[in-house]
FIKOLZA-1660 file (N, C-alpha, C; in steps of 0.1 Angstrom, whole numbers, plus 5000, padded with zeros to 4 digits):
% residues 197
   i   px   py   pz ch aa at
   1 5008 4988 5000  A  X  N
   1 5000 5000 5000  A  X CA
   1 5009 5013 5000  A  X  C
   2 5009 5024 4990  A  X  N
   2 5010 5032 4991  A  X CA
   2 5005 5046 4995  A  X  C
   3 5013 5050 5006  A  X  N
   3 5003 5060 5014  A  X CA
   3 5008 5076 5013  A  X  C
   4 5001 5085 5008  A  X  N
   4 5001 5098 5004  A  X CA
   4 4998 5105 5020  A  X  C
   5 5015 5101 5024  A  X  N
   5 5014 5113 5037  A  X CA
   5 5026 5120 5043  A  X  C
   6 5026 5132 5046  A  X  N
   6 5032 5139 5046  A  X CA
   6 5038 5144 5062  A  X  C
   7 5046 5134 5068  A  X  N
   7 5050 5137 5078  A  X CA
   7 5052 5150 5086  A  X  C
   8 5059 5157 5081  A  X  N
   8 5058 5171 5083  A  X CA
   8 5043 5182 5086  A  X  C
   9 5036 5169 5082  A  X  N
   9 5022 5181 5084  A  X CA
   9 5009 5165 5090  A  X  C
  10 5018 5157 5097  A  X  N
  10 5013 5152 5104  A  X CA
  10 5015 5150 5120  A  X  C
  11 4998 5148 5126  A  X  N
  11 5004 5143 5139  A  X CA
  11 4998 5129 5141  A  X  C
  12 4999 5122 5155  A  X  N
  12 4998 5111 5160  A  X CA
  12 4992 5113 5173  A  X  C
  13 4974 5107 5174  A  X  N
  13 4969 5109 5186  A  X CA
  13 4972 5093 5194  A  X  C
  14 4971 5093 5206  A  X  N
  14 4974 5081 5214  A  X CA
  14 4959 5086 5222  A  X  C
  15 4948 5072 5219  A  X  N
  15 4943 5077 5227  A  X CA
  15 4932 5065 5234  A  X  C
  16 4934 5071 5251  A  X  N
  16 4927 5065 5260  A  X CA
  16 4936 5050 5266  A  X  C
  17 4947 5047 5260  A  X  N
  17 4964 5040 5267  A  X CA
  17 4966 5038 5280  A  X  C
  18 4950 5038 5285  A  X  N
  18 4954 5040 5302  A  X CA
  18 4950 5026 5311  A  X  C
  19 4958 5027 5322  A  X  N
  19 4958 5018 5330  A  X CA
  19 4947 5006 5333  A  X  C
  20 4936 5014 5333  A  X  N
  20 4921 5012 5337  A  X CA
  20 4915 5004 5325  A  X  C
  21 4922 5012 5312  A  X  N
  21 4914 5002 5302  A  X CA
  21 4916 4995 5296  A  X  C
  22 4930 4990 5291  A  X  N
  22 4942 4986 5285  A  X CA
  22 4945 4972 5295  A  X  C
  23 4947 4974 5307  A  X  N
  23 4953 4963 5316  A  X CA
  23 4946 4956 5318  A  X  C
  24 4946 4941 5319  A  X  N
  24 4934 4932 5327  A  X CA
  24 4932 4935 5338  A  X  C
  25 4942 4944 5347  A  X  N
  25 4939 4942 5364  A  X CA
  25 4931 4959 5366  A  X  C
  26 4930 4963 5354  A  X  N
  26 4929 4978 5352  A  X CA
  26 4910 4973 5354  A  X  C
  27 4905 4988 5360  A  X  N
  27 4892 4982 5363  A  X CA
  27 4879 4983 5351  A  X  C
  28 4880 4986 5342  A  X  N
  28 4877 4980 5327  A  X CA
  28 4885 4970 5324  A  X  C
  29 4900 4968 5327  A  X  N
  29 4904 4955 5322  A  X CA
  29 4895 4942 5317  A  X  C
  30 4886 4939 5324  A  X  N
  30 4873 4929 5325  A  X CA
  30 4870 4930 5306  A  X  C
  31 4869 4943 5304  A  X  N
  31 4864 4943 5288  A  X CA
  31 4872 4941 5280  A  X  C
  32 4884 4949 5285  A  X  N
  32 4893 4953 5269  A  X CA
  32 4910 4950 5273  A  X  C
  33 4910 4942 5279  A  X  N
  33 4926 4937 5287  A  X CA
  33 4929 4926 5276  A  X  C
  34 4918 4916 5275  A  X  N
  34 4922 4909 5267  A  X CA
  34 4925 4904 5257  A  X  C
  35 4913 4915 5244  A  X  N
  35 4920 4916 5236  A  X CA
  35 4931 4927 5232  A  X  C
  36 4935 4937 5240  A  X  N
  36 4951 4946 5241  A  X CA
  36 4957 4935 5244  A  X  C
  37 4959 4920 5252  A  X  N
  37 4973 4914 5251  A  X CA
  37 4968 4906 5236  A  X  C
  38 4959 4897 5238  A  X  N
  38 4960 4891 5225  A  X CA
  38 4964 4897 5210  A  X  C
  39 4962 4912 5208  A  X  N
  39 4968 4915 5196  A  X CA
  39 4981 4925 5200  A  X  C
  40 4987 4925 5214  A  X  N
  40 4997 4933 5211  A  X CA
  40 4997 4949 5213  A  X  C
  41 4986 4951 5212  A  X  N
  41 4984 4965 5214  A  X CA
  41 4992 4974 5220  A  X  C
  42 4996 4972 5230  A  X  N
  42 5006 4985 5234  A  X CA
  42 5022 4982 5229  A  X  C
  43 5026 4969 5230  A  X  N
  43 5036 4965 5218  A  X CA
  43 5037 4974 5205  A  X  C
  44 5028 4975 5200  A  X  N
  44 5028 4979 5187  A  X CA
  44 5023 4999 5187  A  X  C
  45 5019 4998 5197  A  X  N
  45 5014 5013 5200  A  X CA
  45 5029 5018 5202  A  X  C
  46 5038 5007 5211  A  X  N
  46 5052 5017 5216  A  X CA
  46 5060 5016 5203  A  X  C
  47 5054 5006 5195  A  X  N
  47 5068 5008 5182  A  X CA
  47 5058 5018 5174  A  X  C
  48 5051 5019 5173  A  X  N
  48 5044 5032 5167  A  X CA
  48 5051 5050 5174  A  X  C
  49 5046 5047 5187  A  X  N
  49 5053 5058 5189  A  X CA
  49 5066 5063 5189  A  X  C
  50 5074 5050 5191  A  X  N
  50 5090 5053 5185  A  X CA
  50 5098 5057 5176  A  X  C
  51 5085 5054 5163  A  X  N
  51 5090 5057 5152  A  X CA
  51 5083 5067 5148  A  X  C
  52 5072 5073 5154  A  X  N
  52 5067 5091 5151  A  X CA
  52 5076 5098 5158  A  X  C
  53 5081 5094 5167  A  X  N
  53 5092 5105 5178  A  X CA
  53 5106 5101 5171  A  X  C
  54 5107 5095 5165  A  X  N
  54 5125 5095 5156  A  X CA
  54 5120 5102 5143  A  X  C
  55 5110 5105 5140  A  X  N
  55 5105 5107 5123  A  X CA
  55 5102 5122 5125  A  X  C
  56 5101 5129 5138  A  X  N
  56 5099 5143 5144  A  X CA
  56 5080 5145 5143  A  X  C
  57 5075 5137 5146  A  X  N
  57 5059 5139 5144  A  X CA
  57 5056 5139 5154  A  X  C
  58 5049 5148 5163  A  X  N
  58 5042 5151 5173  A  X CA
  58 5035 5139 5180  A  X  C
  59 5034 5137 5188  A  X  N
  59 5026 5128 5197  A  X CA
  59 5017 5134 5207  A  X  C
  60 5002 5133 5206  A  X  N
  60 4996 5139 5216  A  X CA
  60 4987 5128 5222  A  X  C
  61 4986 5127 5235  A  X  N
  61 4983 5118 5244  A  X CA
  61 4965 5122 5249  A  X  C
  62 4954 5118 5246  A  X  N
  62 4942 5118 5251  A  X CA
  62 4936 5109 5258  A  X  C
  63 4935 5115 5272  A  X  N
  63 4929 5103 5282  A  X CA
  63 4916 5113 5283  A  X  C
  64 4907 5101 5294  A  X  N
  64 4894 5103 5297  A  X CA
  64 4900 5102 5311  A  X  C
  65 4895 5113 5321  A  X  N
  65 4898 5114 5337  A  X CA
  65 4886 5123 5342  A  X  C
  66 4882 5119 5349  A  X  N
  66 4875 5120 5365  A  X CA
  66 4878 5130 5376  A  X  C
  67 4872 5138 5383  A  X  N
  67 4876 5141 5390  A  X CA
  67 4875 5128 5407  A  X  C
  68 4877 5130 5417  A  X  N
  68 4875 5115 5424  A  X CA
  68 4862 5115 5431  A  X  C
  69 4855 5125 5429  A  X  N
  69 4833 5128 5434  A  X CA
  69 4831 5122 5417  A  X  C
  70 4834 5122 5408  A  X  N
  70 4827 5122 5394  A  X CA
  70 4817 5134 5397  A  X  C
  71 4821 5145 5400  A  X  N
  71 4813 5152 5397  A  X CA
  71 4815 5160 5386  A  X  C
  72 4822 5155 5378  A  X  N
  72 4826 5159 5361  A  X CA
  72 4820 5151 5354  A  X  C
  73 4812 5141 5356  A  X  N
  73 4811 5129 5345  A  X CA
  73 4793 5133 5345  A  X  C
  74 4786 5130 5335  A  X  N
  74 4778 5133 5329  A  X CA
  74 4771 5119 5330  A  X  C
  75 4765 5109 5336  A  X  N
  75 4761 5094 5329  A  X CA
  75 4752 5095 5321  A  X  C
  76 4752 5099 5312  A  X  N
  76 4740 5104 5302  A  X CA
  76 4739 5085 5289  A  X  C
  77 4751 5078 5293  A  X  N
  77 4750 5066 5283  A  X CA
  77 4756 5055 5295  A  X  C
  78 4753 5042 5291  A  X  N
  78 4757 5034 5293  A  X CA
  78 4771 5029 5300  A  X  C
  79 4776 5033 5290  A  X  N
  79 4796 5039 5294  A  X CA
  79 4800 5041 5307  A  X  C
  80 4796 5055 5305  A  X  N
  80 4800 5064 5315  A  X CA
  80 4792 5062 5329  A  X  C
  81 4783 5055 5329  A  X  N
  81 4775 5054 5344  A  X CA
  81 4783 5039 5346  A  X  C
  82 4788 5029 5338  A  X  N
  82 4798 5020 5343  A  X CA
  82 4808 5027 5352  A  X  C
  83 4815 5037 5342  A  X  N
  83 4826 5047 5343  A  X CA
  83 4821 5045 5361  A  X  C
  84 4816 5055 5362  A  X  N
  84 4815 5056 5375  A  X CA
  84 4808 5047 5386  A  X  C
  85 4802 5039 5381  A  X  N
  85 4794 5026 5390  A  X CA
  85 4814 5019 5395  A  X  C
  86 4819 5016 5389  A  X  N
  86 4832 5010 5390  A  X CA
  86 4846 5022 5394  A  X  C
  87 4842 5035 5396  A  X  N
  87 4855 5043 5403  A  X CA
  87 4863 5043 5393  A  X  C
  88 4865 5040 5379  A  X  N
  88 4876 5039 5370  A  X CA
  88 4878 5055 5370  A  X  C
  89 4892 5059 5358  A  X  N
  89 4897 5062 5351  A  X CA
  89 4900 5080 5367  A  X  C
  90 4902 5078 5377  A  X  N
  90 4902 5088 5382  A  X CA
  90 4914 5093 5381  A  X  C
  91 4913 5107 5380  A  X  N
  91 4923 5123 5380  A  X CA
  91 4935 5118 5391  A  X  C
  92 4945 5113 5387  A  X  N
  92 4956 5114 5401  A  X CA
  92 4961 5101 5405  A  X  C
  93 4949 5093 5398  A  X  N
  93 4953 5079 5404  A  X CA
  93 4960 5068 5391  A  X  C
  94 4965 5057 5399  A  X  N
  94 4972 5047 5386  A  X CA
  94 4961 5044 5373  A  X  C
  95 4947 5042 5378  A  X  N
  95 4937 5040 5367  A  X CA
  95 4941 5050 5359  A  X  C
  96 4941 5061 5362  A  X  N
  96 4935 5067 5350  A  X CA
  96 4949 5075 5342  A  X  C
  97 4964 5067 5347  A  X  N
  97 4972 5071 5341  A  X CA
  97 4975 5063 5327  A  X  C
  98 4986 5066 5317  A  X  N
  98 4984 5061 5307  A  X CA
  98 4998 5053 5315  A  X  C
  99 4997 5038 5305  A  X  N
  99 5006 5024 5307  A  X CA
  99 5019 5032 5303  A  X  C
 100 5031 5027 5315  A  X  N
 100 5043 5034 5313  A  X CA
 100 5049 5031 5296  A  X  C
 101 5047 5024 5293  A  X  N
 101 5053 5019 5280  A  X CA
 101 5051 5030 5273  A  X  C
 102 5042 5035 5274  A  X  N
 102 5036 5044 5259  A  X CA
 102 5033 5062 5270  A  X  C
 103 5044 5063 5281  A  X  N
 103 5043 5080 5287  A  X CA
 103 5046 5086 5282  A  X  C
 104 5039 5095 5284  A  X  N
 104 5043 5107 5273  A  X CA
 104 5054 5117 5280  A  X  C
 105 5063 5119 5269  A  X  N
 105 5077 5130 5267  A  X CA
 105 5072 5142 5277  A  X  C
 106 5082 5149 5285  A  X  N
 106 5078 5160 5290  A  X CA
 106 5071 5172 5280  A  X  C
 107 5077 5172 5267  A  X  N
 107 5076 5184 5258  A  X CA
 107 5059 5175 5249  A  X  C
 108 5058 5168 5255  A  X  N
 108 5044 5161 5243  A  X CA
 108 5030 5161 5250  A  X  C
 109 5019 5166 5246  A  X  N
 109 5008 5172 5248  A  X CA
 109 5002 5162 5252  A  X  C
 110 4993 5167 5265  A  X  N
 110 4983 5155 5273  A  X CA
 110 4971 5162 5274  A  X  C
 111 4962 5158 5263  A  X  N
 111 4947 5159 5264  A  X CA
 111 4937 5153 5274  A  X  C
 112 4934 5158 5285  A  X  N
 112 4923 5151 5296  A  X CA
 112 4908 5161 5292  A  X  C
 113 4899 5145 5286  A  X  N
 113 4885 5152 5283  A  X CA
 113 4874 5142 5292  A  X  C
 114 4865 5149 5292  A  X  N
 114 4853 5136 5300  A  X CA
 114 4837 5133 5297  A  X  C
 115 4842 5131 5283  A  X  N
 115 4832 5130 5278  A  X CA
 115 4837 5118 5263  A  X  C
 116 4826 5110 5262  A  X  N
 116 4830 5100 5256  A  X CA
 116 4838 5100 5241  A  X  C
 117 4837 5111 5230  A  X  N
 117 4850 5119 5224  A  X CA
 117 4860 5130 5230  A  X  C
 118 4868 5133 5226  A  X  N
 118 4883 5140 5232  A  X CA
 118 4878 5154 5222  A  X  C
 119 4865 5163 5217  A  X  N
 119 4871 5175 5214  A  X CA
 119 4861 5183 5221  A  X  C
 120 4850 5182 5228  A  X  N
 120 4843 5189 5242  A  X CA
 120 4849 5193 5251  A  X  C
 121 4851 5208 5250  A  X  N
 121 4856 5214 5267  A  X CA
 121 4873 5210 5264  A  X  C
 122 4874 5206 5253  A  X  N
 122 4891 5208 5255  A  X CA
 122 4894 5216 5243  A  X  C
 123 4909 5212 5240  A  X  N
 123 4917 5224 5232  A  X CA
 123 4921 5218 5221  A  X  C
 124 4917 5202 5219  A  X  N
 124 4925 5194 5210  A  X CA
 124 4923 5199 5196  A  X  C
 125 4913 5210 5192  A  X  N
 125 4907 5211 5181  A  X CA
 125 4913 5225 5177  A  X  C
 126 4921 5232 5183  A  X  N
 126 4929 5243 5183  A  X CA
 126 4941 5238 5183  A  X  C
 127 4946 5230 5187  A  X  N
 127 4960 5224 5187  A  X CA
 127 4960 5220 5177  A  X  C
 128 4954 5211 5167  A  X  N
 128 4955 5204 5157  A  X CA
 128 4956 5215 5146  A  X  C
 129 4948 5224 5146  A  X  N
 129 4949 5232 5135  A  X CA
 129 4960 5244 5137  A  X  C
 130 4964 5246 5152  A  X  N
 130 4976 5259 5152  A  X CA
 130 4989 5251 5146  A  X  C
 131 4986 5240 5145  A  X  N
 131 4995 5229 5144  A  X CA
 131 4998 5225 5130  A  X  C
 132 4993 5233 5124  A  X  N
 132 4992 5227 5106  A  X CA
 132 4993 5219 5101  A  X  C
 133 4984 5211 5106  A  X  N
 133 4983 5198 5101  A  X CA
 133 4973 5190 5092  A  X  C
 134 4977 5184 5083  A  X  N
 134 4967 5178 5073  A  X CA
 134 4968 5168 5074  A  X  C
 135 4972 5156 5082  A  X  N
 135 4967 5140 5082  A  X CA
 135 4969 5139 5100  A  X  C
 136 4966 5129 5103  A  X  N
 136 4959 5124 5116  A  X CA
 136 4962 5107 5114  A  X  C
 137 4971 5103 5127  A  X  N
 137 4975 5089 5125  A  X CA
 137 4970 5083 5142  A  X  C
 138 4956 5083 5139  A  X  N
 138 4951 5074 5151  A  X CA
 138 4956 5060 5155  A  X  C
 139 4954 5057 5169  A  X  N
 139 4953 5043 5176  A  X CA
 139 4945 5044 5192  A  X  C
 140 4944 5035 5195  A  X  N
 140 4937 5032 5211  A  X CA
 140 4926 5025 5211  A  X  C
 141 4922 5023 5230  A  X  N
 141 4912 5015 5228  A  X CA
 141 4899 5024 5232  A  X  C
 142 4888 5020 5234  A  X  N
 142 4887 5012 5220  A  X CA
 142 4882 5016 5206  A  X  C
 143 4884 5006 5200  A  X  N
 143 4882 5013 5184  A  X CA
 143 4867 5019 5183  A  X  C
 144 4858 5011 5185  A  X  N
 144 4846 5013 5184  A  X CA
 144 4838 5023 5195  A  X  C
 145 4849 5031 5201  A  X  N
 145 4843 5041 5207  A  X CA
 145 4853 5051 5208  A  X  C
 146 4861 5054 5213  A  X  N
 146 4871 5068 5210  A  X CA
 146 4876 5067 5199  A  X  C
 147 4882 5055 5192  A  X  N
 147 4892 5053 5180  A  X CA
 147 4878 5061 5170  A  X  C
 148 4865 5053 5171  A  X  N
 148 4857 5058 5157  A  X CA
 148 4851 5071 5162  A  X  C
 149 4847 5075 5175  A  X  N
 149 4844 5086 5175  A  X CA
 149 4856 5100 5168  A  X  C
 150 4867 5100 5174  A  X  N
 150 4875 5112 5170  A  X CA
 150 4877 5108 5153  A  X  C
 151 4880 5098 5149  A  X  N
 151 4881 5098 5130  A  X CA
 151 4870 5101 5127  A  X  C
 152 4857 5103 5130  A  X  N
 152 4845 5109 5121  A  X CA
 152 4847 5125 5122  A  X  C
 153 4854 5125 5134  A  X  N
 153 4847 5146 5138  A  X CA
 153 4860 5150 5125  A  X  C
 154 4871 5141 5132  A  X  N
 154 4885 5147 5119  A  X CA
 154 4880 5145 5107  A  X  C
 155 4874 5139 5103  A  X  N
 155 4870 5134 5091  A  X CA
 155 4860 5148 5086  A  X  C
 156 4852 5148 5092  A  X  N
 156 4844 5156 5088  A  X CA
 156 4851 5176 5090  A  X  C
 157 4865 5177 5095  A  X  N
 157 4866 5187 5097  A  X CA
 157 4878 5190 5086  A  X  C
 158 4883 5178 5079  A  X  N
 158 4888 5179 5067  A  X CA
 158 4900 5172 5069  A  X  C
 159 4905 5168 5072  A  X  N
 159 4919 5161 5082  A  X CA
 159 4919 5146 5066  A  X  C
 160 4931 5140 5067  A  X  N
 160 4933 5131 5061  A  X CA
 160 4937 5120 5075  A  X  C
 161 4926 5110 5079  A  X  N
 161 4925 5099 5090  A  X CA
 161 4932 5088 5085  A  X  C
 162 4941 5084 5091  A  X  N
 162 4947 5070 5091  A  X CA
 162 4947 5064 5104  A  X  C
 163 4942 5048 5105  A  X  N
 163 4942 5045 5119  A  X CA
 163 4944 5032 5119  A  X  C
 164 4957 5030 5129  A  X  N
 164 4966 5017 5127  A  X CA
 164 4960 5008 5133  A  X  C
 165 4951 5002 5126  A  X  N
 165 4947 4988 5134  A  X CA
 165 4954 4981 5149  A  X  C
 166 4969 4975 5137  A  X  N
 166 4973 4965 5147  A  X CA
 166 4977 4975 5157  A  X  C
 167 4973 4989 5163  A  X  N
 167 4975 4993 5177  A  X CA
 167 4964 4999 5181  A  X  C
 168 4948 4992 5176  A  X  N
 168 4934 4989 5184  A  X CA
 168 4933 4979 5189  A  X  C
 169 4920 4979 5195  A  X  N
 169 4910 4968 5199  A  X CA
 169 4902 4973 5204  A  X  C
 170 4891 4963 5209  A  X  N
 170 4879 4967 5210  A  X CA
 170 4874 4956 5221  A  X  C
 171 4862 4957 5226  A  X  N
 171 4862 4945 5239  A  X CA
 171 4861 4932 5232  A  X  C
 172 4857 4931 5217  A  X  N
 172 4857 4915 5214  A  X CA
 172 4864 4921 5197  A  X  C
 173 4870 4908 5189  A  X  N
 173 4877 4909 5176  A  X CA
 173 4865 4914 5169  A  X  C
 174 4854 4910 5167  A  X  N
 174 4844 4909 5162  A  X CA
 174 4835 4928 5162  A  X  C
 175 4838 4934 5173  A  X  N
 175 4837 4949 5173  A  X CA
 175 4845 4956 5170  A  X  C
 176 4859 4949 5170  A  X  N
 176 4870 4961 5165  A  X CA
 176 4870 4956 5151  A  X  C
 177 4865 4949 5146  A  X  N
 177 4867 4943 5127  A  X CA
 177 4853 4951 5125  A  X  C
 178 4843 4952 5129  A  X  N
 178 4832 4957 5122  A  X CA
 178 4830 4976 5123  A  X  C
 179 4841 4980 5136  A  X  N
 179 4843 4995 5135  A  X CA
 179 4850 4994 5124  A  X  C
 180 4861 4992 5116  A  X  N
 180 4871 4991 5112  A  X CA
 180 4868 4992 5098  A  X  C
 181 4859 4985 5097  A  X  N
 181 4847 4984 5085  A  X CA
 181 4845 4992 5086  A  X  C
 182 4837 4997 5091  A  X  N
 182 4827 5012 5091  A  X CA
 182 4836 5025 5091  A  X  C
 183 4849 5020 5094  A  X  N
 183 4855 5039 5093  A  X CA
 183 4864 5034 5077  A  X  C
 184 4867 5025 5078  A  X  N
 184 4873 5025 5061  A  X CA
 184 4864 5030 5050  A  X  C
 185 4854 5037 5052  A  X  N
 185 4847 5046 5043  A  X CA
 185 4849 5063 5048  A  X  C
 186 4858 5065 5054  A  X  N
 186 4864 5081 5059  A  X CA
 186 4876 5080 5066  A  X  C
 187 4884 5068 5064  A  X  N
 187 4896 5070 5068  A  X CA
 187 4906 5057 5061  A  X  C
 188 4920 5056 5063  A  X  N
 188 4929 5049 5055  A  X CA
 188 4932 5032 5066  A  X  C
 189 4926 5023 5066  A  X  N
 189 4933 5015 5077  A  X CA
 189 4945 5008 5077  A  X  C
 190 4954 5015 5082  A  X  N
 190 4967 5008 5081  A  X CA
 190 4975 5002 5093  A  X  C
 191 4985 4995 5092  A  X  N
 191 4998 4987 5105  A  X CA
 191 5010 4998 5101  A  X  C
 192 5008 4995 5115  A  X  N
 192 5021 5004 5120  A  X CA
 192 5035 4999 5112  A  X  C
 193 5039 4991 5100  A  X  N
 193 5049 4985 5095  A  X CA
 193 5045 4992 5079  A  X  C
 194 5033 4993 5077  A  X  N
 194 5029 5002 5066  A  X CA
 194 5034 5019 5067  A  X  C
 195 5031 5020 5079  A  X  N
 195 5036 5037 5076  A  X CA
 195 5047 5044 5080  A  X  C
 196 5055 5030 5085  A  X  N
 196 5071 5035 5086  A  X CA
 196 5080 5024 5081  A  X  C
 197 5081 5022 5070  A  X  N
 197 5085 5009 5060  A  X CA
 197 5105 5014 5067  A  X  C
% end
């Protein structure tokens, strides 16, 4: 596959790499722990990010955090009243930090939003554009909810979306293959071995 992108006017979001949701012992682990080890996910997330940070491409880091009342969280869906039935993803604590493998650089941008996309009440949508940027190299979990949420708004705000599979997942193979589906009609799906040959 040949891919028309232009490093220089790219960045790389990392998003939602956190303790809570990523790890089995993490307290969403229960959903999405197991398939992050079965495909590798933060494996391939950290060779992803090692090779946007030797290539000079920005890395910006987007977690979902809590204050420790949840009196920031909204249960307006299903999610997020888990979110808070279970104490996950709290402001300060190991949950809701992102997995050391993949910490972000002192000089590299950390997005905290609390709401089930990353551009409500934050800055990510001014950063990207002060940032002159025309493509967008998504990963995280999960695909079928932060991964497809942020590639539609980028998509629709004119961005060129690529989103590296082999550094998704989703709580079963079967939801992260059928998001994956559904955004390869507004975005490029590619492996992390595709876009740093």
């Amino acid at each position: 596959m040949t891919l028309n992108i232009d490093f220089s006017k790219t960045a790389v979001l990392s998003l939602h790499m956190q303790n809570d949701i990523v790890l089995q012992e993490g307290k969403l682990g229960g959903f999405f722990g197991e398939q992050v080890e079965a495909g590798k996910v933060i494996e391939y997330g950290k060779q992803l990010i090692e090779n946007a940070r030797s290539s000079k491409i920005p890395v910006i880091h987007v977690c979902v955090q809590f204050n420790p009342d949840y009196s920031d969280l909204i249960a307006n869906s299903a999610l997020l009243t888990m979110v808070k039935q279970v104490k996950a993803l709290e402001k300060g604590k190991w949950g809701g930090d992102i997995v050391s493998e993949l910490h972000p650089l002192k000089d590299e941008t950390v997005i905290s939003h609390q709401r089930v996309g990353p551009f409500y009440g934050t800055e990510l949508s001014h950063i990207l554009k002060k940032g002159g940027f025309d493509s967008i190299i998504l990963f995280g979990v999960a695909t079928n909810v932060i991964v497809e949420t942020t590639a539609r708004v980028l998509s629709d705000e004119g961005y060129n979306v690529f989103i590296v599979e082999d550094c998704c997942s989703a709580a079963t193979l079967e939801a992260h293959q059928a998001s994956l589906g559904s955004l390869s009609m507004l975005s490029k799906i590619v492996t992390v071995n595709e876009i740093f040959k």
